[in-house]
C-alpha positions as CSV (number, residue, x, y, z in Angstrom):
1,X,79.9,67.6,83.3
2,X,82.9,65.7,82.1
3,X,85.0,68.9,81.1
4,X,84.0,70.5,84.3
5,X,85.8,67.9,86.5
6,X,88.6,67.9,84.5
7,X,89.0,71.7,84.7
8,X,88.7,71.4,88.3
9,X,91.4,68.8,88.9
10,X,93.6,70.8,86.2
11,X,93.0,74.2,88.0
12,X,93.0,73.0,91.7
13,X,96.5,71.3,90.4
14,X,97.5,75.0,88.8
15,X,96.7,77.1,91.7
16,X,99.1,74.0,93.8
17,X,101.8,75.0,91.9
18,X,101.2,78.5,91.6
19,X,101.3,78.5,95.6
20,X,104.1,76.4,96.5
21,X,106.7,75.8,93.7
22,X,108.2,79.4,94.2
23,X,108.8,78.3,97.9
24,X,110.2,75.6,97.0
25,X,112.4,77.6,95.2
26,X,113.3,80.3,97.1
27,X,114.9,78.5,99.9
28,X,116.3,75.7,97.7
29,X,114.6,72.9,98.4
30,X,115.4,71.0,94.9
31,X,114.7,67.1,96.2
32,X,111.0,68.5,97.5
33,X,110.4,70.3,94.3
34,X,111.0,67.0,92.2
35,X,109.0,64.4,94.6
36,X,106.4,67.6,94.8
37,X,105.8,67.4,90.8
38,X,105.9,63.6,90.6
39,X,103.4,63.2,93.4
40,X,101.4,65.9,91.9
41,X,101.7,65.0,88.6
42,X,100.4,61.3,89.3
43,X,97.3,62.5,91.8
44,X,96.4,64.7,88.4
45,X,96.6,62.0,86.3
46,X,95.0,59.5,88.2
47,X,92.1,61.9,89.1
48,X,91.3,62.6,85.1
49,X,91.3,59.2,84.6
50,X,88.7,58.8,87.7
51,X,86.8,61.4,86.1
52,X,86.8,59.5,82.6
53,X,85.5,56.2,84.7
54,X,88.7,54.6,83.9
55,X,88.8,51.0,85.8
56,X,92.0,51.9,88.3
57,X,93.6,49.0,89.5
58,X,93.5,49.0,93.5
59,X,97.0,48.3,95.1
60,X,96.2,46.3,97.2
61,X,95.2,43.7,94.5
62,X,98.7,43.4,93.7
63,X,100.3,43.4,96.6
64,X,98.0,40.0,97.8
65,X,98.9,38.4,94.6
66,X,102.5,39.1,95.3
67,X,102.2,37.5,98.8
68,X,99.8,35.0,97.4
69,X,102.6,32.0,97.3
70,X,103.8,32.8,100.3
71,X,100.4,32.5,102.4
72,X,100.0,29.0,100.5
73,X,103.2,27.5,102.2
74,X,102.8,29.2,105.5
75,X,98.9,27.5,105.0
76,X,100.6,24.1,104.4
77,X,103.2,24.5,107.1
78,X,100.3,25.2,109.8
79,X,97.8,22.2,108.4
């Protein structure tokens, strides 16, 4: 069951490309292609890993530890 999910991200991502990369190309659009295959690239990847039941860190984890220090003085400000 594994292998089947993987071959389904890897040929859903195939056919992607297959579709829209020789738009891309024909009228030029270079900047799309690039932020196209980064973005598509990184959904692949972090859908194998999803598949594997690889722990992915949620994003909004980090973000409230970066902000973390902040809500502690706004905190003491208001007390």
């Amino acid at each position: 069951m594994l292998i089947v999910s993987i071959l389904s991200v890897l040929i859903f991502s195939t056919i992607l490309c297959i579709v829209e990369i020789p738009k891309m190309l024909k009228e030029n659009l270079h900047r799309e292609l690039w932020t196209f295959s980064i973005l598509l690239g990184l959904g692949t990847v972090l859908a194998i890993l999803k598949s594997l039941n690889v722990d992915i860190p949620n994003p909004s984890d980090f973000i409230a530890w970066v902000y973390s220090p902040l809500t502690n003085i706004v905190k003491n400000l208001l007390e």
